[in-house]
Backbone atoms as SQL, in Angstrom:
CREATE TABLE atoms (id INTEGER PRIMARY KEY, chain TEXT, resi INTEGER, resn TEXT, atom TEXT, x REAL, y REAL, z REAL);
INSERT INTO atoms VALUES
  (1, 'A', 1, 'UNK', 'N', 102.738, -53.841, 184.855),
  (2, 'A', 1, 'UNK', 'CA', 103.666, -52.822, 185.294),
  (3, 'A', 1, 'UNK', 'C', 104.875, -53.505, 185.918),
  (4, 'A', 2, 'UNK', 'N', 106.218, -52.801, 185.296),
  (5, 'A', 2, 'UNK', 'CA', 107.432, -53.565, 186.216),
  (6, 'A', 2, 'UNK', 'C', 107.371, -53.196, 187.850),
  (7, 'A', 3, 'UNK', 'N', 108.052, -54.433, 188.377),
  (8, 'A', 3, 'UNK', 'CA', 107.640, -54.410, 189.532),
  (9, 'A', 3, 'UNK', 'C', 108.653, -53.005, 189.988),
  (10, 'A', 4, 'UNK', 'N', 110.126, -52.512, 189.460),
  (11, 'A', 4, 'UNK', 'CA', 110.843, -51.457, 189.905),
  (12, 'A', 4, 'UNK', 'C', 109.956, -50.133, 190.216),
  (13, 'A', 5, 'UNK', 'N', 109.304, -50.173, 188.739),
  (14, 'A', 5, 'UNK', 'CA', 108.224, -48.893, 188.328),
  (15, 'A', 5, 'UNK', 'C', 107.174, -49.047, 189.747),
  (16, 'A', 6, 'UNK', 'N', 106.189, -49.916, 189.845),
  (17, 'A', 6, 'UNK', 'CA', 105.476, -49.804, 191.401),
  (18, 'A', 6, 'UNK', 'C', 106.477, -49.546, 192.387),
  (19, 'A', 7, 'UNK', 'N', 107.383, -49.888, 192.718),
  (20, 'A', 7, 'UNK', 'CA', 107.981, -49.451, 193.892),
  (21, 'A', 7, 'UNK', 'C', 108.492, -47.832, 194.161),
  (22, 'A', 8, 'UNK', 'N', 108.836, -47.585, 192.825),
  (23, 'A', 8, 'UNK', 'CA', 108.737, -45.963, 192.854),
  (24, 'A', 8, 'UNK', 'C', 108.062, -45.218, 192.833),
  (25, 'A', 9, 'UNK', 'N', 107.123, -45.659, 192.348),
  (26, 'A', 9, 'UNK', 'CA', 105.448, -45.203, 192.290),
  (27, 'A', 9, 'UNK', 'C', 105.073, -45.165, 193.788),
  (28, 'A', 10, 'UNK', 'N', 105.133, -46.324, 194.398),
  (29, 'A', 10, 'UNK', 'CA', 104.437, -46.218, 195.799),
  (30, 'A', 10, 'UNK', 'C', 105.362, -45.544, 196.965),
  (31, 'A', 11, 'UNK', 'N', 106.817, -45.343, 196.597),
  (32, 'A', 11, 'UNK', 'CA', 107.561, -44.806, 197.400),
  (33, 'A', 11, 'UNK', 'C', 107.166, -43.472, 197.353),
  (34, 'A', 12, 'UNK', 'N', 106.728, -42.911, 196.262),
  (35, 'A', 12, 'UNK', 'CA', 106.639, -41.196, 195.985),
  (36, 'A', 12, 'UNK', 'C', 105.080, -41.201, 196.679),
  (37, 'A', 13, 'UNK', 'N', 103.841, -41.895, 196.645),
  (38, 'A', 13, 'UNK', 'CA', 102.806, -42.145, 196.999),
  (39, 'A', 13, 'UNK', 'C', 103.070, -41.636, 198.948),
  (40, 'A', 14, 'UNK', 'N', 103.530, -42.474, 199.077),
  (41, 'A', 14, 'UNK', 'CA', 103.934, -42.452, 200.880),
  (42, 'A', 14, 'UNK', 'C', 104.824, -41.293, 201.035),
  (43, 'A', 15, 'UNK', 'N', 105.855, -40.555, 200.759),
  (44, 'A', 15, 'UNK', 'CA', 106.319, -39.702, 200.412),
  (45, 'A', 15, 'UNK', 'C', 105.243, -38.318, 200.818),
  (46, 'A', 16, 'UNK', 'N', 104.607, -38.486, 199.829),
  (47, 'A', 16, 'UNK', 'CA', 103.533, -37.770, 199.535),
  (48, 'A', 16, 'UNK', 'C', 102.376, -36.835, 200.845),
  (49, 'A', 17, 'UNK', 'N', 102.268, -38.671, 201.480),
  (50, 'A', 17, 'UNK', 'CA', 101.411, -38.948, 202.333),
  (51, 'A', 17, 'UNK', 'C', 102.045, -38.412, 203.707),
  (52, 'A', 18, 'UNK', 'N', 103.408, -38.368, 203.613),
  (53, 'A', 18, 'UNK', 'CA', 103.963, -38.123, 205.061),
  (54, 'A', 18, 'UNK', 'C', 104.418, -36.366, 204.764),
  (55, 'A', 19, 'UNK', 'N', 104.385, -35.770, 203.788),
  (56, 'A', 19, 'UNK', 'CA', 104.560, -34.375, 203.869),
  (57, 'A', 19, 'UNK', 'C', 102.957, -33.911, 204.227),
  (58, 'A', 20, 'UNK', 'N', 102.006, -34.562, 203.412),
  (59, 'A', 20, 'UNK', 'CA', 100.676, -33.994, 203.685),
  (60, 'A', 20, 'UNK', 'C', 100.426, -33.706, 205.382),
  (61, 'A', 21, 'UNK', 'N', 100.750, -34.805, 206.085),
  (62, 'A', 21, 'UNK', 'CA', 100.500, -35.146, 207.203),
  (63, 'A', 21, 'UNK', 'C', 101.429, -34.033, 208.015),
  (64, 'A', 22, 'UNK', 'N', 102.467, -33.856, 207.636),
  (65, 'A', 22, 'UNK', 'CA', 103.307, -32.952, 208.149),
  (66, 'A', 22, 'UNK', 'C', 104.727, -33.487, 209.014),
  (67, 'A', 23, 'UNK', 'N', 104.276, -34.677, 208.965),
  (68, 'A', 23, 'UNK', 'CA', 105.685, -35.882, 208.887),
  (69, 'A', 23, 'UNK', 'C', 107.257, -35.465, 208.244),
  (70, 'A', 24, 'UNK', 'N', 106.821, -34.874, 207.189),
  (71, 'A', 24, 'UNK', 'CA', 108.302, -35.153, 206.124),
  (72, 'A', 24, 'UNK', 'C', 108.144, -33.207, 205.768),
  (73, 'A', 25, 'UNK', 'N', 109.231, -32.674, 205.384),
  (74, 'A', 25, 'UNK', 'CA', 109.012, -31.489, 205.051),
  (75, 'A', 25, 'UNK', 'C', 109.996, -31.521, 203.706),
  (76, 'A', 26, 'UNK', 'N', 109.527, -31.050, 202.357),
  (77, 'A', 26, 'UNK', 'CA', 110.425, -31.591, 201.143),
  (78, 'A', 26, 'UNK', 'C', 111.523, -30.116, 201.241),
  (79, 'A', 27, 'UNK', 'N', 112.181, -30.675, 200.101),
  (80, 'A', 27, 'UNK', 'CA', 112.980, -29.628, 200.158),
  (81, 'A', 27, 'UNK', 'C', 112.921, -28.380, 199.629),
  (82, 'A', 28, 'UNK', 'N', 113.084, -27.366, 199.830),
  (83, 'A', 28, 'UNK', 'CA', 112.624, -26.261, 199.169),
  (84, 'A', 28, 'UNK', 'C', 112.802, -26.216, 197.802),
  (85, 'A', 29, 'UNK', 'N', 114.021, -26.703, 197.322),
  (86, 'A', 29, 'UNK', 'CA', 113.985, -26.940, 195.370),
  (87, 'A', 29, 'UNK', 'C', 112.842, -27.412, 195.086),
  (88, 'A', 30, 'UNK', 'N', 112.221, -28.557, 195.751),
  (89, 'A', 30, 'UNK', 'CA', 111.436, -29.586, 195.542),
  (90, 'A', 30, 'UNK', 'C', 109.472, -28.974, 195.679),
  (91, 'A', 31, 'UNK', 'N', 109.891, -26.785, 196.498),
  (92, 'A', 31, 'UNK', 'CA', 108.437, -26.528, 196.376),
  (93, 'A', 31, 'UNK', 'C', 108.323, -25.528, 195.202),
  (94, 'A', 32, 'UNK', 'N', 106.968, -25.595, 194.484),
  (95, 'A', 32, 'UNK', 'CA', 106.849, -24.184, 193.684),
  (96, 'A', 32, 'UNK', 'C', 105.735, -24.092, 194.081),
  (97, 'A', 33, 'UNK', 'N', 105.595, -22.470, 193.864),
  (98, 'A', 33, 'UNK', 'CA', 104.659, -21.739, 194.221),
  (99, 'A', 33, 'UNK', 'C', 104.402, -20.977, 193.073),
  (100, 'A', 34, 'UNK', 'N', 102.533, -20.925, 193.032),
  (101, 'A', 34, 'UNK', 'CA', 102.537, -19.865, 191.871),
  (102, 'A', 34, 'UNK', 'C', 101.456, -19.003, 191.865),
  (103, 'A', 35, 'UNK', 'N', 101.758, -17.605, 191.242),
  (104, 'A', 35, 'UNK', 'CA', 101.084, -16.359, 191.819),
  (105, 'A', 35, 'UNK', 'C', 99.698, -16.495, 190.352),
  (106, 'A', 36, 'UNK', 'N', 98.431, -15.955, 191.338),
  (107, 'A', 36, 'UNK', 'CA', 97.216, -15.676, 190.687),
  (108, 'A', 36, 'UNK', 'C', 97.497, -14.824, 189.695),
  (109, 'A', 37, 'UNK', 'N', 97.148, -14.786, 187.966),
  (110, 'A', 37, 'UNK', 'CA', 97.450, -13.748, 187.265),
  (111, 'A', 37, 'UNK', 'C', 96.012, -13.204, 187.330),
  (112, 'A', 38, 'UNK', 'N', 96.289, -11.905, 186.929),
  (113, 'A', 38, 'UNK', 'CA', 94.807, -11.118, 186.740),
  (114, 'A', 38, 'UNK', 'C', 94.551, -10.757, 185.499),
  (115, 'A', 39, 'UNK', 'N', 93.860, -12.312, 185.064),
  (116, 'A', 39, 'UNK', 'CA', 93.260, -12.020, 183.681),
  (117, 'A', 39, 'UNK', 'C', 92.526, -10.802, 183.179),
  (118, 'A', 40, 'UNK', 'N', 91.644, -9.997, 184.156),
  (119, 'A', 40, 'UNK', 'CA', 90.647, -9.076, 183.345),
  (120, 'A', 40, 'UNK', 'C', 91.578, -8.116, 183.303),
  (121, 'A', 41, 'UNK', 'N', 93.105, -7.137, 184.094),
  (122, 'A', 41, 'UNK', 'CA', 93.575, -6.631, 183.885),
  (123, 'A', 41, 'UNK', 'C', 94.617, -6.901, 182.260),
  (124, 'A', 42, 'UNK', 'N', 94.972, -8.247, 182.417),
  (125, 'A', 42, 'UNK', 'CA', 95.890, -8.160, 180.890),
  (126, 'A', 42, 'UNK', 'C', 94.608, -8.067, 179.702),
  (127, 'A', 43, 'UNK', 'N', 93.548, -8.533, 180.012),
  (128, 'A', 43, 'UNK', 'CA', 92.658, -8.062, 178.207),
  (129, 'A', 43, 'UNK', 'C', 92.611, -7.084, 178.343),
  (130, 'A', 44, 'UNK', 'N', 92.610, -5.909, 179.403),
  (131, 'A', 44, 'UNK', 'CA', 92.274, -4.621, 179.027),
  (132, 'A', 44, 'UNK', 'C', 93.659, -4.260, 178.632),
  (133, 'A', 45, 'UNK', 'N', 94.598, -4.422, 179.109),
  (134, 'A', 45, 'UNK', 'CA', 96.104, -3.995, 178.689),
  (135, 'A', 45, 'UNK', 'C', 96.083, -4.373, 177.326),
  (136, 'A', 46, 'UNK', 'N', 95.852, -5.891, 176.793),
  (137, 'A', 46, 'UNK', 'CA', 95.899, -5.917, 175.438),
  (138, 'A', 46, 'UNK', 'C', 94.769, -5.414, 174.299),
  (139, 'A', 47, 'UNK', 'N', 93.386, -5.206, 175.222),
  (140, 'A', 47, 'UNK', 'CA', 92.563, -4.867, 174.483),
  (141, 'A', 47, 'UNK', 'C', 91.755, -5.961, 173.964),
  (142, 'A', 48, 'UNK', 'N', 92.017, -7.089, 174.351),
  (143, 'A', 48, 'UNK', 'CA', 91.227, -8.439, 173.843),
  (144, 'A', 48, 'UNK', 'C', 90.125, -8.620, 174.945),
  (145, 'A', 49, 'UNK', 'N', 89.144, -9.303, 174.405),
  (146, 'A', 49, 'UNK', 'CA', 87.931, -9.602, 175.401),
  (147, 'A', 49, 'UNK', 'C', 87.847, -11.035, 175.045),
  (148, 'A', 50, 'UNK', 'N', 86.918, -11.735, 176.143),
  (149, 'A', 50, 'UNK', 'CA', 86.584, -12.987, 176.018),
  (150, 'A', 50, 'UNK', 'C', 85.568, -13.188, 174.806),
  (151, 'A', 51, 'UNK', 'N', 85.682, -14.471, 174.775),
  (152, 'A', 51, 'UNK', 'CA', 84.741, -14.640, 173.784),
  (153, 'A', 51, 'UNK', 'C', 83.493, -15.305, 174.182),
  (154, 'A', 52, 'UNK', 'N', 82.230, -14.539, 174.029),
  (155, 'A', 52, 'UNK', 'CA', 81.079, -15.151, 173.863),
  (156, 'A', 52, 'UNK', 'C', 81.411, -16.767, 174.351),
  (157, 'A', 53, 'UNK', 'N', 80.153, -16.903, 175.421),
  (158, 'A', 53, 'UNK', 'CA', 79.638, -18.881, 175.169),
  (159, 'A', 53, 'UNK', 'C', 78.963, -19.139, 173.736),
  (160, 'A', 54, 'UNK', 'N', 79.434, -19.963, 173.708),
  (161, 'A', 54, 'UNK', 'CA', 78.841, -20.927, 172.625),
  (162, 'A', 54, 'UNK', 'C', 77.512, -21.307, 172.771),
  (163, 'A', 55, 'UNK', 'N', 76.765, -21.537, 171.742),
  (164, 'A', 55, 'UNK', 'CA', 75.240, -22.299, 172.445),
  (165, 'A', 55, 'UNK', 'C', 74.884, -23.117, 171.339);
């Protein structure tokens, strides 16, 4: 691995480590958030069901 590539690698690593911690707060562009869909409501909307396990 180039040595540039590890250093960005481990910069985003620590990065990482100091938002977890509550150290660093990213920027809001930088959060996404994403909403639970409710699968059993869209098959009934479309009318599709799961399919059987396999065995």
């Amino acid at each position: 691995m180039k040595h540039e590539l590890f250093a960005d690698l481990l910069a985003s690593a620590e990065e990482m480590v100091k938002i977890e911690k509550g150290d660093l707060t990213p920027k809001p562009e930088h959060v996404h958030t994403f909403t639970e869909i409710n699968v059993k409501a869209i098959r009934e909307a479309t009318g599709l069901k799961q399919p059987p396990p396999s065995t």
